[in-house]
C-alpha positions in Angstrom: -11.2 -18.5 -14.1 -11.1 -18.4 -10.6 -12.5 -21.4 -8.2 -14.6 -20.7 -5.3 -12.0 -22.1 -2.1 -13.0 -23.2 1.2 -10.2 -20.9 2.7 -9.0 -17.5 0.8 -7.5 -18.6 -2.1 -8.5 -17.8 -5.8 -7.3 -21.5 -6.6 -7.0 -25.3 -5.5 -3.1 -25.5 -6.1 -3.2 -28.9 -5.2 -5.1 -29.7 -8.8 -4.4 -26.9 -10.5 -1.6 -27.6 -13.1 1.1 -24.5 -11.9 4.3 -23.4 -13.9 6.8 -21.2 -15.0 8.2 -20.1 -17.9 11.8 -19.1 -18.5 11.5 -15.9 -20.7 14.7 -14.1 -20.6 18.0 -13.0 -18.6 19.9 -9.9 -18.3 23.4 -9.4 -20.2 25.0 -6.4 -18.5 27.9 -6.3 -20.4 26.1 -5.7 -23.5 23.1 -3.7 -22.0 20.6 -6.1 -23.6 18.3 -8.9 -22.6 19.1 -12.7 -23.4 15.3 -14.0 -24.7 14.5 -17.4 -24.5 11.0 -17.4 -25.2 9.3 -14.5 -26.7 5.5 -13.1 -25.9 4.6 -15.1 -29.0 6.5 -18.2 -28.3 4.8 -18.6 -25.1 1.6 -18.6 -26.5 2.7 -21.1 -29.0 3.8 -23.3 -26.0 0.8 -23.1 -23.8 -1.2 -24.1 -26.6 0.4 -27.1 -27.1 0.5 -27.3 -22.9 -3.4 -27.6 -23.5 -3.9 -29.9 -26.2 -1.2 -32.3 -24.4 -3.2 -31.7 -20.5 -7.1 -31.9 -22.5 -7.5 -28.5 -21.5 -7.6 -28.5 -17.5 -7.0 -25.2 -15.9 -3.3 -24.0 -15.6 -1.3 -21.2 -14.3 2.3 -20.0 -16.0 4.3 -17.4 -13.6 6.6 -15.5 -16.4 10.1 -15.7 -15.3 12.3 -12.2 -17.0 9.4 -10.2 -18.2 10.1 -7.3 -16.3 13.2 -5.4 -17.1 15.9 -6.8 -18.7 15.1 -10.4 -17.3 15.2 -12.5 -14.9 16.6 -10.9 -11.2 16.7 -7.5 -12.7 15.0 -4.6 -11.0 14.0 -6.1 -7.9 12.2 -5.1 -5.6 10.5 -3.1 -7.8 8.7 -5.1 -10.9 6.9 -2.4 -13.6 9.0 -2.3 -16.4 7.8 -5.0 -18.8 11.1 -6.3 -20.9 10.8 -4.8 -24.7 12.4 -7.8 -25.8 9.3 -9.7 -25.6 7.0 -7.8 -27.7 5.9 -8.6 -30.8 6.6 -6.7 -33.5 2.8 -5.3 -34.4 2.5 -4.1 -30.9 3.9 -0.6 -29.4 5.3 -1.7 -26.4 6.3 -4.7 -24.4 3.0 -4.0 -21.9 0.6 -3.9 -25.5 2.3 -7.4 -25.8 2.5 -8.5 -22.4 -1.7 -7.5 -22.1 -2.0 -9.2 -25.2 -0.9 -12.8 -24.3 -2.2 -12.7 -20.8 -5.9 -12.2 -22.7 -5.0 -15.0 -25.7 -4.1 -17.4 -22.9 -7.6 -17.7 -21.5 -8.5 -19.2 -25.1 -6.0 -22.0 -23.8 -7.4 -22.1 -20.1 -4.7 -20.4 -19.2 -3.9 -17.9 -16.4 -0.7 -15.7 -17.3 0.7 -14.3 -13.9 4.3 -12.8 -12.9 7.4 -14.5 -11.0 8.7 -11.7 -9.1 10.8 -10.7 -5.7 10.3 -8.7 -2.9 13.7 -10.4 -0.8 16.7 -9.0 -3.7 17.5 -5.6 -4.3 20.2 -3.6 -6.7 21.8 -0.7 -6.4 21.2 0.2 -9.9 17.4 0.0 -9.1 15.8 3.7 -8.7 14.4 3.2 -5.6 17.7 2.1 -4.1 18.4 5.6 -2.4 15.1 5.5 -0.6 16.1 1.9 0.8 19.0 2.5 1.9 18.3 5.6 3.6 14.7 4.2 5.2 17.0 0.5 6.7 14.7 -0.8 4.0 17.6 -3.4 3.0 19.9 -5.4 5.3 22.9 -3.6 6.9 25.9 -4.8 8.2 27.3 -4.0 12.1 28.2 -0.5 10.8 24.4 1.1 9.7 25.6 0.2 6.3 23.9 -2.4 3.2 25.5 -5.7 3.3 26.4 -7.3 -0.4 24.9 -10.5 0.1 25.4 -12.4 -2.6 26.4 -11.8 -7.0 23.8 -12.5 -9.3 24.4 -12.0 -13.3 27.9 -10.2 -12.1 25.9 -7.4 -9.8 25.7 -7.1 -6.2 22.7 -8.6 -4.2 21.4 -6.3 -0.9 18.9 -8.2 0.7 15.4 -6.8 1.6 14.4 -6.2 5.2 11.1 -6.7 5.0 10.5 -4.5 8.4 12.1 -1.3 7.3 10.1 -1.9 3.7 6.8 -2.2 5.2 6.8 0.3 7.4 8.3 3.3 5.5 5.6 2.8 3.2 7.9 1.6 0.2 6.6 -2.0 -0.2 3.0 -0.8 -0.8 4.1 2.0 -3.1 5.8 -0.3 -5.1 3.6 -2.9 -4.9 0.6 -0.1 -6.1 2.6 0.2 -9.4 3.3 -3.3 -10.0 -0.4 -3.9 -10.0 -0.9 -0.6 -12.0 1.5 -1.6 -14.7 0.4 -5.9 -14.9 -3.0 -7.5 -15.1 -1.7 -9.4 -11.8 -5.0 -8.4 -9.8 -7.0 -9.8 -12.7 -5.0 -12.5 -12.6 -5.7 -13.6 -8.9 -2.2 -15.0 -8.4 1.6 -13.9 -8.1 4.8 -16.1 -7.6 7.1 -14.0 -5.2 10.8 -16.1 -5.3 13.2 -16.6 -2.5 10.6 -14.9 0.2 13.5 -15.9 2.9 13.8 -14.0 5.8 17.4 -11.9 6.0 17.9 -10.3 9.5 19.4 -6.5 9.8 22.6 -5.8 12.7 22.4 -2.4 12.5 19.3 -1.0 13.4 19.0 -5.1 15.0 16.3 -6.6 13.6 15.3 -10.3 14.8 13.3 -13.3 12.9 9.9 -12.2 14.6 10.3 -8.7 13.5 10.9 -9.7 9.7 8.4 -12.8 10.0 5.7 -9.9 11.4 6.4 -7.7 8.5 6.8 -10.4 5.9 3.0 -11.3 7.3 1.7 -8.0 6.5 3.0 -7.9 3.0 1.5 -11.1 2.1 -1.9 -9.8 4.1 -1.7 -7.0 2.2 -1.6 -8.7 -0.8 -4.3 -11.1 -0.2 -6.7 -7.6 0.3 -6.1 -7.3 -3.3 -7.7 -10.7 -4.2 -3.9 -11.9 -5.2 -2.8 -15.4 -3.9 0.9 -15.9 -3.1 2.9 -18.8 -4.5 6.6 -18.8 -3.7 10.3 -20.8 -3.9 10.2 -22.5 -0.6 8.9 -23.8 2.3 10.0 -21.1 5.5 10.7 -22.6 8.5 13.1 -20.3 10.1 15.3 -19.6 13.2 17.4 -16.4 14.4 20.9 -16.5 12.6 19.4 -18.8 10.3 20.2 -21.3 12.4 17.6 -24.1 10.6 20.1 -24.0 7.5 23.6 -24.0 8.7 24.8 -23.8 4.9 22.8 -20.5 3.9 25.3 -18.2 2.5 24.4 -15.2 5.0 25.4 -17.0 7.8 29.0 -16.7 7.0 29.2 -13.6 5.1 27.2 -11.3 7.4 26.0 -12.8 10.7 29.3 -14.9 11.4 30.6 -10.8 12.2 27.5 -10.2 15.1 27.2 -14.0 16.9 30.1 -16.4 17.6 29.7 -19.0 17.4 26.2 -19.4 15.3 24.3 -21.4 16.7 23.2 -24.4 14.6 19.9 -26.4 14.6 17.7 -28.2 12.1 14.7 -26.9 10.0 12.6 -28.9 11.8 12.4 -27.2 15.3 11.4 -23.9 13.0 7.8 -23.0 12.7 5.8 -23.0 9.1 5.9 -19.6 9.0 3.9 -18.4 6.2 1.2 -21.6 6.5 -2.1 -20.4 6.1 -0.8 -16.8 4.0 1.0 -19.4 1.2 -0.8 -22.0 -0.8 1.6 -23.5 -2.7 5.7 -23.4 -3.0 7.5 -24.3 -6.1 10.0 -26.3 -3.4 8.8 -27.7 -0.4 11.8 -28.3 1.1 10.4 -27.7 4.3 7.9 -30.4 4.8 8.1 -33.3 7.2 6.8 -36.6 7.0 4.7 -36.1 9.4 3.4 -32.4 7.9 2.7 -33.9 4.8 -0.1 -35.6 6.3 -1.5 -33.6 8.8 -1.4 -30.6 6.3 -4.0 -31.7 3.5 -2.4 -30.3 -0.1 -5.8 -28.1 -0.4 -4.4 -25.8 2.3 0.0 -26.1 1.0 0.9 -28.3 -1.9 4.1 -28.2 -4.4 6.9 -30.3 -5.7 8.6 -32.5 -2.4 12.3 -32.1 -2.5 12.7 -35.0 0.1 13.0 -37.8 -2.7 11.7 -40.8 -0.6 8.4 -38.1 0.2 8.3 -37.7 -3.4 8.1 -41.2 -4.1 4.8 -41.6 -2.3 3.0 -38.3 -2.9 3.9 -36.9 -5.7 4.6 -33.3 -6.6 3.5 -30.2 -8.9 5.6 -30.8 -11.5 7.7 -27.3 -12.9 7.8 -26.4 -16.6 10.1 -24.4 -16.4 13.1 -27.1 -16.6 11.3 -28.4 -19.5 11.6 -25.9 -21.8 15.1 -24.7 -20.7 16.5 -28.0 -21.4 14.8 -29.3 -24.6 13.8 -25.2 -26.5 10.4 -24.1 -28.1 9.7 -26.7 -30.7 6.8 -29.2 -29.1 8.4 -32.3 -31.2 11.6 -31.6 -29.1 10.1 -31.0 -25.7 6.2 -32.0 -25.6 8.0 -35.9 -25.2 9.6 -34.8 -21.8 6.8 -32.7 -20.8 4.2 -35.4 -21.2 6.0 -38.1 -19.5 6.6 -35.6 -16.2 2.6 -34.7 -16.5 1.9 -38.6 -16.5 4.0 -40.0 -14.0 4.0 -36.7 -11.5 1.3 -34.2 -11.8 -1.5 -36.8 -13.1 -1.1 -38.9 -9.9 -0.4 -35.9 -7.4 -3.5 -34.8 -9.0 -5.3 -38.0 -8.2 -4.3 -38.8 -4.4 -4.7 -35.0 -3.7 -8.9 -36.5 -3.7 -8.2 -38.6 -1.4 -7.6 -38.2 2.5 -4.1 -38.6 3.9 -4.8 -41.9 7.0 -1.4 -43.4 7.6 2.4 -43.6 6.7 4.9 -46.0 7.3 8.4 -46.9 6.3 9.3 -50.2 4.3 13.0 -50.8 2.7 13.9 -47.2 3.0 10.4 -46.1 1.3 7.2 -45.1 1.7 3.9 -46.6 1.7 0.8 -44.2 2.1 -2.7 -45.3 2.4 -5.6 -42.5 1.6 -9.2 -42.9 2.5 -10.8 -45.2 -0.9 -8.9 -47.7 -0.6 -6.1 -45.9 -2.0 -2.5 -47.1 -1.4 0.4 -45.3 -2.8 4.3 -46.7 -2.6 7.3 -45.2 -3.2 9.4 -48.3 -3.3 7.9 -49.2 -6.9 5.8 -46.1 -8.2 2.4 -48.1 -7.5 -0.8 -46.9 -6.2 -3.4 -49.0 -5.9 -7.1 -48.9 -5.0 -8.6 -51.6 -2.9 -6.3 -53.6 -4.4 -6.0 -52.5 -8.0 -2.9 -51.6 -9.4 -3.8 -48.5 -11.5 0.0 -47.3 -11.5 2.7 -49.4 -11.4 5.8 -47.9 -11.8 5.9 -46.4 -15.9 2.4 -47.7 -16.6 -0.4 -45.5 -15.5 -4.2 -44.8 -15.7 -6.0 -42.5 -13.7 -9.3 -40.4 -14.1 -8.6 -36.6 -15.0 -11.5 -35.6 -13.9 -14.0 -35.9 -10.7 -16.4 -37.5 -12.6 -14.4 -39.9 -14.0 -15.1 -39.3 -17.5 -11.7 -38.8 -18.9 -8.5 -40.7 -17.7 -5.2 -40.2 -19.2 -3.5 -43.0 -19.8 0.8 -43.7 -20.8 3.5 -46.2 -20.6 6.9 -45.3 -20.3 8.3 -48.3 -21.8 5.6 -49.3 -23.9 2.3 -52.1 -22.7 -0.4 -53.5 -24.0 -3.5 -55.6 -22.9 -5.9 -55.0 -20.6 -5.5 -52.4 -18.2 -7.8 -51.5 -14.9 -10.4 -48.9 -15.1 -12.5 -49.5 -11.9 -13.6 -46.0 -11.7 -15.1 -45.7 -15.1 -18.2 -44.3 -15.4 -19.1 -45.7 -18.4 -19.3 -48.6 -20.3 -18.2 -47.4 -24.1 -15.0 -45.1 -24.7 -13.4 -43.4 -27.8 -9.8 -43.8 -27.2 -7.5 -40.5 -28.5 -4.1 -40.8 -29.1 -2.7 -37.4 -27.6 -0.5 -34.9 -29.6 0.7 -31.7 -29.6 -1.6 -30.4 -32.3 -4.8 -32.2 -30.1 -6.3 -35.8 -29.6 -6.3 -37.8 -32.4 -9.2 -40.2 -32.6 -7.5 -44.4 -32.5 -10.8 -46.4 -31.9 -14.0 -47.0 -29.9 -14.3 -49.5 -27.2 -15.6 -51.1 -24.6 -15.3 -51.9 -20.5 -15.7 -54.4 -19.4 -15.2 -55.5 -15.3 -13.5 -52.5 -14.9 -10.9 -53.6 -17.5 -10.1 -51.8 -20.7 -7.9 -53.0 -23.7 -4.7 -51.0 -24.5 -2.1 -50.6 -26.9 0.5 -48.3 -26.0 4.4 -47.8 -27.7 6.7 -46.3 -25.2 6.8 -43.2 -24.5 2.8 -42.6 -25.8 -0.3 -41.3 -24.1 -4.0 -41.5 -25.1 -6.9 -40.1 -23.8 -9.7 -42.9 -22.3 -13.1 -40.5 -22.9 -16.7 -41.5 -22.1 -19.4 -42.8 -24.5 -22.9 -42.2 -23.5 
């Protein structure tokens, strides 16, 4: 299932349709993992995922299979959470094997959300960090708590000491061992942040050099790296003034910390990172010199949003509204509509010029395609093809299938101008697959809709 790329990557994140999926969480108290979704469940869900998206190809980054769920056992990531199996299977890894190969029925790459930036004390290879300045310390030689996650303490990684005692790639040997991730092509690797050591003294360039040849490593297996952010960072973390570090450890070696804005920091991991789950990072101006073939994700600036669109998540999805499709497929095919379907769509196009009108964006692409974020229209020489909760765009290069929906309901004629055809069969869209409405025609690049609110269908060619 992987795509040939013009640079190193196994995949074109920017129209790829990339997720996760919430499994489980650790309960400490009780010694037992919190599920969410189960091995089977998430098979369930990406099946309906691919009758609602007509079976494009997708990525879902498990979130809590290892361990006892999600943040457990990091930085290591081998133990595959036994209360996800099924129960015809011997162990969780049967299971985990198991959906990874039922997925591809569903086109459907199952990959692993994991970290290499949090460590636990209660994780086995704790000693050997500690002793090899594998994790941050503080002034005295000594790991620094960082933060409390799920009632533990949180060391942070430095990535310097990891790489070169030789830990990270041990590690990372049985993680790949234990997963079908190398099969898989693709990894998500959360909160990849950079955390600076006092004692031994590390600085940003030495974690940023060692971070680098993690992720080169990684590539040498054929794995692509997605991750949580974009990382533009400074010594002291100076780019983000409110990262909880800076007070709890750093405040103790500088004074004052010196303050500045994410901006004046490099893109770090460009040209290692396809694709981050929050782009948090980007200017303006990167999101157009940067095409979204080479970095793409979900915009956190809203007004950037607006204009560009984003990958939408999944993950929030499912968490919010639980497993049954007649409760959550509503949400999730409204987000894949109004966000991913026209991310999808400008990502053809190439990025020419931005400006600012009424505290918004307008955004024209080579075509003749004009996107603004005042409204939620994008045009094409003209053509209004979204406007605001009404949309119909092609889902494919060849324009053979569009998608279209209406938020608050619409009908009568709608414009098609890059049909490329003259007769379509029109499919309402469900979770249990299309469902055929009627045959028509188009006519001047106009077609003849009826949509209630809320409802998508499925535009496919007649020849």
């Amino acid at each position: 299932m992987k795509t040939n790329q013009p640079r190193q990557w196994n995949y074109d994140y920017s129209r790829t349709l990339w997720m996760k999926m919430y499994l489980a969480e650790p309960d400490f108290e009780n010694r037992r993992s919190r599920v969410f979704i189960t091995f089977e469940q998430a098979l369930e869900i990406i099946r309906v995922v691919d009758n609602l998206t007509q079976g494009i190809e997708k990525i879902v980054y498990l979130v809590g299979w290892q361990g006892l769920g999600h943040d457990d056992c990091y930085p290591e990531m081998e133990v595959v959470n036994e209360a996800l199996k099924r129960a015809c299977d011997a162990t969780a890894r049967d299971s985990l094997f198991w959906l990874f190969e039922e997925a591809k029925k569903y086109h459907t790459v199952i990959s692993f959300h994991g970290n290499l930036a949090d460590a636990y004390r209660d994780t086995p290879c704790f000693p050997e960090l500690a002793a090899t300045n594998s994790v941050v310390n503080d002034k005295y030689g000594k790991p620094a708590v960082i933060e409390v996650f799920n009632g533990r303490d949180a060391f942070k990684v430095s990535y310097k000491g990891y790489y070169e005692s030789g830990l990270f790639q041990k590690n990372w040997d049985r993680f790949c061992a234990a997963t079908p991730v190398r099969e898989a092509g693709t990894v998500h690797l959360d909160n990849f942040c950079i955390a600076q050591s006092l004692n031994p003294y590390t600085s940003v360039e030495d974690e940023d050099e060692a971070r680098n040849k993690m992720l080169d490593y990684i590539l040498s297996l054929g794995i692509d790296v997605t991750t949580e952010y974009t990382y533009r960072e400074l010594e002291w973390r100076a780019d983000s003034p409110e990262h909880p570090i800076r007070p709890h450890l750093y405040a103790s070696a500088v004074d004052p910390l010196p303050e500045s804005s994410f901006e004046k920091a490099p893109l770090r991991t460009l040209g290692r990172i396809p694709a981050s789950w929050w782009t948090s990072g980007m200017t303006a101006d990167d999101c157009m010199r940067i095409p979204p073939k080479i970095y793409s994700g979900h915009l956190t600036d809203p007004k950037l949003l607006a204009a560009f669109y984003g990958a939408m998540h999944g993950e929030d999805i499912w968490r919010d509204h639980g497993n049954d499709a007649k409760d959550w497929a509503p949400s999730f095919l409204r987000e894949f509509c109004l966000l991913q379907l026209p991310y999808f769509y400008l990502n053809r196009f190439r990025r020419l010029a931005i400006k600012e009108e009424n505290d918004a964006y307008v955004v024209t692409f080579s075509g003749g395609v004009v996107s603004r974020g005042e409204n939620g229209q994008i045009t094409q020489n003209g053509i209004v093809l979204k406007d605001g909760g009404d949309v119909l765009l092609p889902l494919d290069d060849d324009c053979q299938t569009f998608i279209a929906y209406s938020e608050n309901g619409r009908s009568g004629a709608w414009n098609i101008p890059d049909a490329a055809f003259a007769q379509a069969n029109v499919y309402d869209i469900t979770p249990e697959g299309n469902r055929f409405r009627c045959q028509t025609n188009v006519t001047n690049g106009k077609i003849e809709l009826n949509l209630a609110a809320g409802h998508a269908v499925a535009v496919c060619a007649v020849h």
